[in-house]
Each structure stands twice: as structure tokens, then as C-alpha cells.
N, C-alpha and C positions, 0 to 999 in steps of 0.2 A: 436367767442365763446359765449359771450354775449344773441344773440337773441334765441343759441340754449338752452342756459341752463334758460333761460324768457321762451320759449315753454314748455318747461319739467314743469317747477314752475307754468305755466297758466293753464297747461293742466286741472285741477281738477275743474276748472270755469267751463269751454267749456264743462264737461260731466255732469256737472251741470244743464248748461244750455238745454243743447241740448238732456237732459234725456227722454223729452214729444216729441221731434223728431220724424217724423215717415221717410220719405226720404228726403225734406226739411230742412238743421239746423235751430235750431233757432239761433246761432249763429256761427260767421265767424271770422277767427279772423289770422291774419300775423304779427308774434312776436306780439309786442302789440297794434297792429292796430286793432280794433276789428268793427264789425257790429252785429245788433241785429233784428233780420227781424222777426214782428208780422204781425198778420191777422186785429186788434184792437188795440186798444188805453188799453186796459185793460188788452191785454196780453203781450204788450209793458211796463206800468207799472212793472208788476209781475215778469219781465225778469231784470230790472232797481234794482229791490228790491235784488235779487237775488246776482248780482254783488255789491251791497252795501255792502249786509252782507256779503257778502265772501272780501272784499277789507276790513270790520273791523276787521276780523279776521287775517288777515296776514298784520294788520297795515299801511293798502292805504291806500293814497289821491287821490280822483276825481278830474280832472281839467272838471270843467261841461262847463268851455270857450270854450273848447276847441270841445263841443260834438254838434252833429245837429239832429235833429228830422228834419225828411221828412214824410208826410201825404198828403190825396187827399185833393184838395183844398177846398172841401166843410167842412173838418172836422176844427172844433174848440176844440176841448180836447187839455188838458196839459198834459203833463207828468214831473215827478219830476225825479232828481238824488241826493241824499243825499238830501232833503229839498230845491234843488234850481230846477228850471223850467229849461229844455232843451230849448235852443235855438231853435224857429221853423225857419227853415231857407227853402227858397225854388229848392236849390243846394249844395250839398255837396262834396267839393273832396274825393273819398278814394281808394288809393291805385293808384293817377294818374288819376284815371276816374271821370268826371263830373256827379253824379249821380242827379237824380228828382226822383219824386215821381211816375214816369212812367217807371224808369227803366234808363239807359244809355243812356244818350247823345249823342250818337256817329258822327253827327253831328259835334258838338260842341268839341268833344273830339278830334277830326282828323287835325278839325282847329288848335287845337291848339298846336297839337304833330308838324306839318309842321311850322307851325309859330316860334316857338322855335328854330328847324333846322337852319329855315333863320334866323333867331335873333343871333345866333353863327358864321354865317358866315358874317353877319356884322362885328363883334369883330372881327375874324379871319382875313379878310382883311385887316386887318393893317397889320397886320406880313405874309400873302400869299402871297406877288405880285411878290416875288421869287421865288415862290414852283416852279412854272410850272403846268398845267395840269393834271401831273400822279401823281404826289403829293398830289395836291389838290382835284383830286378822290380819292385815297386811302383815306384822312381826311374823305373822304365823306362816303364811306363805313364802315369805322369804328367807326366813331362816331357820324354822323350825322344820316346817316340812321336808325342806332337802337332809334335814338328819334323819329321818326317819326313813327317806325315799332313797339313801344309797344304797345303791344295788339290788333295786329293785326289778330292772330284770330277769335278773337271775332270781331274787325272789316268787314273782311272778310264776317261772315256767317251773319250779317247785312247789308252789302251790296250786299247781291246776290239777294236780294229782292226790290233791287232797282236800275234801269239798269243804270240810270242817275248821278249817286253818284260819280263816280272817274271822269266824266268828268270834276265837279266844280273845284276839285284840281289838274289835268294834269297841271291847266297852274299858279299855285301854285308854282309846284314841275321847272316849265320853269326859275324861278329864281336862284333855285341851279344848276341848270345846266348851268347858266350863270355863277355866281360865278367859277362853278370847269372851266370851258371852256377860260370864257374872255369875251364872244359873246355875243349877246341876240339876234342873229336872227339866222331864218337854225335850228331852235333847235328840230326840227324832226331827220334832215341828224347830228345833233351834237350829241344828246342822241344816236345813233345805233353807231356812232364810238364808242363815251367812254364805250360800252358794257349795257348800262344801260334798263332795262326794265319796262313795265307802270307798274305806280303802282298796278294796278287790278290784274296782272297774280304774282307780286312780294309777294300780300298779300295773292293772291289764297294757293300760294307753300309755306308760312308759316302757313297757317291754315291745309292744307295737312300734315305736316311735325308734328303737334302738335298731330294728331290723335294716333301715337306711345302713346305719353304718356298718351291719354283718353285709350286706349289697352291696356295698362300694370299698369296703376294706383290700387290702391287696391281698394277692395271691399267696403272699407267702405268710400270712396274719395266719396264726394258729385255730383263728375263728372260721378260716375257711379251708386251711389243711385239713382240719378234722373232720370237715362234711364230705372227706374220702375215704371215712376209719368208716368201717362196717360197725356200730356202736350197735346195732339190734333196736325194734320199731320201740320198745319202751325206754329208750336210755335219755338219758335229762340232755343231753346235747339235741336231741329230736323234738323236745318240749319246748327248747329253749328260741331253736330256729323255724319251728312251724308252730308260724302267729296265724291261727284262724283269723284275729280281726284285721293283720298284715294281709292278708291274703282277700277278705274281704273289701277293702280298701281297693285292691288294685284290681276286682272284676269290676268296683263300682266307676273305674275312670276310661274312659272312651280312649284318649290316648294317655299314657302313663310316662310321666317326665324323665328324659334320658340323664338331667343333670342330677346330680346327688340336690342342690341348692334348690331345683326344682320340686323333686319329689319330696324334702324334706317337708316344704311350704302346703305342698297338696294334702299329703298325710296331716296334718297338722290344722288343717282346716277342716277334711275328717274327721277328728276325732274331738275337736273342741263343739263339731255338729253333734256327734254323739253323746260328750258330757251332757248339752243342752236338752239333748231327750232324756239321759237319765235322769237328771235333776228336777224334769218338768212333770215324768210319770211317777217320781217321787214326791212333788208337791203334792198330787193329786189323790195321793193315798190320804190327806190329811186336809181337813176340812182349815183349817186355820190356814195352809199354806195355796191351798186352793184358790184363796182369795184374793192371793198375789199374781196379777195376771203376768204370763210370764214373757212378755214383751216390754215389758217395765222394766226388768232386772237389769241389774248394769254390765253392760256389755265391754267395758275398758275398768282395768284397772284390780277393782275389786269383782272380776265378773260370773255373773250366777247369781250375786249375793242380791238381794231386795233395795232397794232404791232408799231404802231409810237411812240404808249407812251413807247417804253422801248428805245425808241431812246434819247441822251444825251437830257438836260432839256433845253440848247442853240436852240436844233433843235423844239422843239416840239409846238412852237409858229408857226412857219412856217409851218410845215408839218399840222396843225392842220386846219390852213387855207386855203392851198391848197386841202384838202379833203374835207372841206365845199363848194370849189367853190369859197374864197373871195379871192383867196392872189392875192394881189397889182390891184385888180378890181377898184378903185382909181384914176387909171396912166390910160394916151394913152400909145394904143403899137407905137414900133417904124417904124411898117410896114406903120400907117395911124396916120395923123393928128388926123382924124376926129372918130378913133375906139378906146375904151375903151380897155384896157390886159383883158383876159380873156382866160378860160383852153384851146382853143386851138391854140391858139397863141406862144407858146413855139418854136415850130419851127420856127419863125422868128428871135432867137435867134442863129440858129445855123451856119450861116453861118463865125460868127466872134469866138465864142465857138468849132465846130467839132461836128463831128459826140460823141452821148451822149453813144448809146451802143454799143457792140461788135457785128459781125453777128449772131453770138450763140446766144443772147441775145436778137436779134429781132426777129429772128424765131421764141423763146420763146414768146415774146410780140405778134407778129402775131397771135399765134397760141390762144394764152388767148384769142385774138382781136375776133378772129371768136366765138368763145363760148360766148362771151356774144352778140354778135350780132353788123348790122347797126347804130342801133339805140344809141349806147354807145361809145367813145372811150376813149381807154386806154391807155393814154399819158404814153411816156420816165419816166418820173417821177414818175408816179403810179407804173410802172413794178419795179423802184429800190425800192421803197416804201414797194409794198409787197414784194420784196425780203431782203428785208433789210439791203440793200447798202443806210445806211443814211448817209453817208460822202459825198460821190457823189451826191445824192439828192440835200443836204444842198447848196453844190456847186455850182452847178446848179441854184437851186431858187438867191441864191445871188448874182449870174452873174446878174440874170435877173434882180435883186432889184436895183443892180448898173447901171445898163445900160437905168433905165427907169426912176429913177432918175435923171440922166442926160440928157438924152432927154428931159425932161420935165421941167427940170429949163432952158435950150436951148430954149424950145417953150415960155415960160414965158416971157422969155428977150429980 
């Protein structure tokens, strides 16, 4: 209640200030965060005097500690607040953003939204090494990623202008995925299990997503005063408001919803179609993830991610690594001295184990076998996996875990 009823009580600055405005404010301001943006040192001043006199009238105090002045590096002028010099500082945070005298750091701002993320899951790690996986993705989606993803945006329509920009942090973001995982290798084949997608297309569809509310914003919202400033065709305002996949979106809909609640709903069902293509022509680059047919995945919740994480938290260690390709890569199999276990090796298991599936069941398996081709196979354990018969799976793997085990403290001695 607080910052609404400080907006109401501020409001009379802000139209104060912002009187000489023509679509540009002079001032900006979030509950009582405020920014003051001149052309000069003289009308920065004039703007400074302004909130004086109106803070002695309603009996403020300035904390001028607390305030930064940013100017081009050539300039020398002071500016005053109540009698004391503003701090000339050469970065300022406000509102989260590393601001200069150039504009947004974004850069510098990304770094540190991802830095943070990881910086929590250090902490976290004390108390997750129980979660499991699906646990420790959910964590991940619900609070981790919103630190990385504010202002993304604006992130976004700054990096479409620079091709090179998400590759710095893909291998950034390789450490949270270690974390929710266990792993730190395979984290191609591990990120398309856990449903997750690169950052570039994740921030594309939240800069898409925000164009709703540049559309229905009011008129006098400086998001739409501005799009009457002749800014010039490369200026980041132009980047920021022409969404190519906005705009695709809205040739792909027959009628396009007049209500804000409408359209938000459409777009949104859009683009969660599109993650589904990404993540699917992403499986397919990878023979391990190939084999996750992608109508299996879960579609509530955890969704993208592979069907294994809804399997019990005991299993999901396992099945997590046999979908990467590692489990018990480690061990000789028990066919050869001289051979590492590895995915096709399973049937050297079965002679002391039985037969794993029913005839129905292999037909089935068969029948997948051919659709994905020579080139791929799709082991007993994958077919329970995507069917999700995790009891049998588990079984299975642990047969295996024990028997090669034993073998191999055998060859030891």
C-alpha cells in the first residue's frame, strides 16, 4: 500500500518536472526511485532546484549520499542538491541496471544477473543434495531464472545487434545446469532433457511477450510518447519495439484479440508452440536425445523436460545418467575383461536376469527402432523409460549396478 499511496503524494513533482517535456521526460521515477535526465549541466541544475523547493515544502530531506550524477567524460561542471555537490560517479545502479554515461551497460548488467543465479546455488547446495533433479530444476525456474531474466527485454533488443553476445554466457549458464543435474559434462544432451532452452531464444520470447503491454500501455506512457521521437532506423528504441517474432505472431492469427487478456493468452500459446519446436529440432541434433520421443515430455509443470523427472526422486539419479550415456561407464562389462559397460551392453545381462519385455512390448520397441533409423538404438530401457514403467527400469539398471560391481571387485582380487 505504501509505494501506492508515495506515487499519489509524488505525483505533483513529476508534473512539475516534466511540464517543459516535449516526448522525452524530464524525469522518471519508481515509487521513490527517481531519475532526472537533462541535455546540460544547466538544465540538470534547474531540474535539481525544482525538487528542492518542492521537498521544503512538504518538509523533505535530501540524502545527496545517496544521489550520482553521470556526464560525458569531457565535462567538468558541478551540480548542487540543497547546497551540497552530487556525487560525480562514473556508474550508477538504478532500478537493477548498471547505468554510464552512455546509456546501459548491458554487458556488464547480464554478467551480473547470471553471477547472482550461480551465487544462490552455491548457498543452495548445502541444503539440495537431497532434492534430486526435478526439484532442483523447479528451484531453478522459479527463482533462479527470474534473476537472470530481468530485463530481459531490454536485454534482448541489445543483443540482436550483436550475433556474438549469448555465446559469452551459454557456458556461464553450463554451471547451472550442472548444479540442477549433478553433471558438468554432456551438457548439450543434459540441458535438452531437463526441457531447458538457450538463452537467446528464452529472452527473444520474453521481449515478444512484453510487446502486449508496449500495445496497450497508455498514451501518455513514455513507451509510447517516444515512438513520435524521430530516434533514426538504428536507434535501440526501433529494436526494442519491432519484435520480428511479435509481428510474426500476429500475421499467423486469422482474427487477433482486441482485449489485452486475450491477446496476451494467444501470444503465449505461440510461443510455448515455438519453444516445443526448438527444443524438438534440438533433441534431434543428438542421438541420445533423439530417443526421447517428444510427445512423452511433460507438458504441465516441469515442461520440455523428459518424463524421467516425474519418476520417484530414488530413481532419477539413474535414469538421468543412463540418458546421458554415463551410467556405470566406469565398470568393465562382464562380457569382456578388456570392454568398458556402455548402452549397448545391457543385453549381456540378460541371460542370468530374462527376457526384460513382453512380445507386445517389443514389437512396440521394434516398431520405434525402425523410425528412428540404423544409425540409433533404442535399448529395453529406453522403451520403459519413455513408457513409463520406472519400477522395471530401476530394476533393471540395479541388477546391472550389482552384477558389475561384483565383477569387478572379482577382477580386482
Amino acid at each position: 500500500m505504501s509505494p501506492y499511496l508515495f506515487n499519489i503524494f509524488v505525483d505533483e513533482l513529476l508534473v512539475e518536472l516534466n511540464r517543459t517535456s516535449s516526448a522525452v521526460p524530464r524525469s522518471i521515477f519508481y515509487a521513490d526511485d527517481g531519475a532526472l535526465l537533462a541535455s546540460s549541466a544547466e538544465e540538470m541544475q534547474c531540474l535539481l532546484d525544482v525538487v528542492v523547493a518542492w521537498c521544503n515544502r512538504q518538509r523533505m530531506t535530501l540524502n545527496v549520499g545517496k544521489c550520482g550524477y553521470l556526464a560525458p567524460p569531457q565535462s567538468e561542471d558541478v551540480i548542487f542538491l540543497a547546497d551540497q555537490a552530487v556525487p560525480r560517479v562514473l556508474e550508477y545502479s538504478y532500478l537493477g541496471f548498471p547505468l554510464t554515461c552512455f546509456g546501459i551497460d548491458f554487458d556488464k548488467h547480464i554478467t551480473r544477473r547470471i553471477d547472482q543465479a550461480c551465487a544462490r546455488t552455491a548457498f543452495l547446495s548445502v541444503h539440495s543434495d537431497r532434492w534430486g533433479p526435478a526439484h532442483r530444476l523447479r528451484v531453478y525456474r522459479q527463482f533462479l531464472a527470474p534473476i537472470m531474466e530481468y530485463g530481459a527485454p531490454l536485454t534482448a533488443a541489445y543483443a540482436e545487434r550483436k550475433p556474438q553476445f549469448w555465446a559469452v554466457y551459454e557456458d556461464a549458464i553450463n554451471g547451472l545446469v550442472a548444479w540442477i543435474s549433478g553433471y558438468d559434462s554432456r551438457i548439450g544432451v543434459t540441458r535438452n532433457v531437463l526441457g531447458l532452452y538457450p538463452l537467446r531464444d528464452r529472452f527473444a520470447a520474453l521481449k515478444s511477450g512484453f510487446q502486449v503491454i508496449i500495445r496497450y500501455c497508455p498514451d501518455a506512457s513514455p513507451l509510447k510518447t517516444l515512438s513520435g521521437v524521430d530516434c533514426g532506423i538504428r536507434s535501440f528504441y526501433k529494436d526494442f519495439t519491432n519484435d520480428s517474432l511479435f509481428h510474426e505472431f500476429l500475421l499467423s492469427q486469422t482474427d487477433v484479440p482486441i482485449l489485452q487478456s486475450g491477446l496476451k493468452r494467444a501470444l503465449h500459446t505461440f510461443l510455448r508452440r515455438r519453444q516445443s519446436l526448438i527444443l524438438s529440432l534440438d533433441a534431434y541434433r543428438r542421438k541420445l536425445t533423439r530417443l526421447i520421443p517428444f510427445d512423452t515430455r511433460l507438458k504441465h509443470g516441469l515442461r520440455g523436460a523428459d518424463r524421467i523427472l516425474h519418476a520417484p526422486r530414488l530413481y532419477q539419479k539413474s535414469f538421468l545418467q543412463y540418458r546421458r550415456g554415463t551410467f556405470a561407464t566406469s565398470l568393465k562389462c562382464i562380457c569382456s575383461s578388456e570392454l568398458l559397460f556402455h548402452r549397448r551392453h545391457e543385453a549381456c545381462f540378460r541371460l542370468e536376469f530374462g527376457r526384460w519385455l513382453s512380445n507386445k512390448e517389443e514389437s512396440a520397441r521394434n516398431r520405434a527402432q525402425i523410425l528412428l533409423g540404423p544409425g540409433i538404438l533404442l535399448t529395453d530401457i529406453d522403451y520403459l523409460l519413455n513408457t513409463g514403467q520406472f519400477d522395471r527400469a530401476y530394476e533393471i539398471l540395479q541388477h546391472i549396478t550389482r552384477t558389475l560391481a561384483k565383477a569387478n571387485s572379482r577382477a580386482l582380487s
